[in-house]
C-alpha positions as CSV (number, residue, x, y, z in Angstrom):
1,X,0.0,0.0,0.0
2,X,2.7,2.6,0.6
3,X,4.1,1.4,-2.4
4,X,1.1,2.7,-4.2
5,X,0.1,5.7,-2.1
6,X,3.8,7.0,-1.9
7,X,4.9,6.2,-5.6
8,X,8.0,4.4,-3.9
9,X,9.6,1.1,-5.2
10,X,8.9,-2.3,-2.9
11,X,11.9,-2.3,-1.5
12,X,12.1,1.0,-0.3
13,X,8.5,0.6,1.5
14,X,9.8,-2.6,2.8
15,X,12.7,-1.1,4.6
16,X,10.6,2.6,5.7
17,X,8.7,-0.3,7.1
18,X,11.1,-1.9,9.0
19,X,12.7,1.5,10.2
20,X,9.3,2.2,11.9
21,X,8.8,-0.9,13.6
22,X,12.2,-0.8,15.0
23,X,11.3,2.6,16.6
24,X,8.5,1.4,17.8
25,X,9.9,-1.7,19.5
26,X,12.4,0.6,20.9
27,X,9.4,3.1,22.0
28,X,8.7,2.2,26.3
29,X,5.4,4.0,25.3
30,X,5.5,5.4,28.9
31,X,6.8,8.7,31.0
32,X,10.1,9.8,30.2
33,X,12.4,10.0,32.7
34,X,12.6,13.9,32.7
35,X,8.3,14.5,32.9
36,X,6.7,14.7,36.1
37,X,4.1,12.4,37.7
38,X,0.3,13.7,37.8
39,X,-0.4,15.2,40.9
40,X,-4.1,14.7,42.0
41,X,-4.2,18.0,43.9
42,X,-3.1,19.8,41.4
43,X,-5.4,18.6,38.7
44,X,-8.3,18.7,41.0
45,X,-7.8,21.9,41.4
46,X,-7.4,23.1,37.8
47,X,-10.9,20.9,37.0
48,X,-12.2,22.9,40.0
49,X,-10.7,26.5,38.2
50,X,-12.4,25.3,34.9
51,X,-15.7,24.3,36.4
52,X,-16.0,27.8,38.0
53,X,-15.3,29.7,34.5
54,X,-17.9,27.5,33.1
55,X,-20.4,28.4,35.4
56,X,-19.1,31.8,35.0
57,X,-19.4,31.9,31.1
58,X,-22.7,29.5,31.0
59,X,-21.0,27.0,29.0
60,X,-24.0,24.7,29.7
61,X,-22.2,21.4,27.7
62,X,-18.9,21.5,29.7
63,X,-20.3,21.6,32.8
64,X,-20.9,17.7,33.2
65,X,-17.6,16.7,31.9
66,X,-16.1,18.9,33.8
67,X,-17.9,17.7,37.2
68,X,-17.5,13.7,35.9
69,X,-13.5,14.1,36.1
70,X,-13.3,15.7,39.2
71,X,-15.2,13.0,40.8
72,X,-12.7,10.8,38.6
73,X,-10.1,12.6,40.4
74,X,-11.4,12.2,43.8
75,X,-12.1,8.4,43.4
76,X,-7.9,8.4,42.3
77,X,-7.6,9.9,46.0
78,X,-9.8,7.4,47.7
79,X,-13.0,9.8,48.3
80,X,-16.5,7.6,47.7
81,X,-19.2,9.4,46.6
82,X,-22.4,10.2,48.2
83,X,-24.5,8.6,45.0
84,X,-22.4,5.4,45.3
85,X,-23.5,4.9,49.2
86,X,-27.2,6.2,49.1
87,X,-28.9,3.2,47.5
88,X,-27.6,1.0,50.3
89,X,-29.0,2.9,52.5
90,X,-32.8,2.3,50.8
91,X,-34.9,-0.7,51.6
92,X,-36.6,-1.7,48.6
């Protein structure tokens, strides 16, 4: 296919081919060594900064995504949420 797409002779696809699977076999696909760790706190409180300018603006739409990560964040700190617990406390 890149042979077509690109115009480029079969062996030349063959080895673009191979040069990209041997970066990504040599890709850890995680953090480098230099990039810091995500810290909870901190993004809670930027989802919190966010939530509050959309309140501020109206922005009607971003409003639930913006309140469904922070309680993503919280459960990542160990909080449980008050919806979780309430339907064990009915008797149906």
């Amino acid at each position: 296919m890149i042979q077509a797409k690109f115009g480029v002779s079969r062996s030349t696809a063959y080895d673009d081919l191979r040069i990209a699977q041997a970066e990504v076999d040599a890709s850890d696909d995680g953090l480098a060594s230099d990039e810091p760790t995500v810290c909870p706190e901190t993004l809670q409180a930027q989802l919190v900064h966010s939530l509050d300018k959309a309140f501020a603006t109206d922005s009607f739409k971003e409003i639930p995504k913006l309140i469904k990560a922070l309680d993503e964040v919280k459960r990542w700190q160990g909080y449980a949420l008050q919806a979780e617990g309430a339907s064990d406390h009915l008797n149906c």
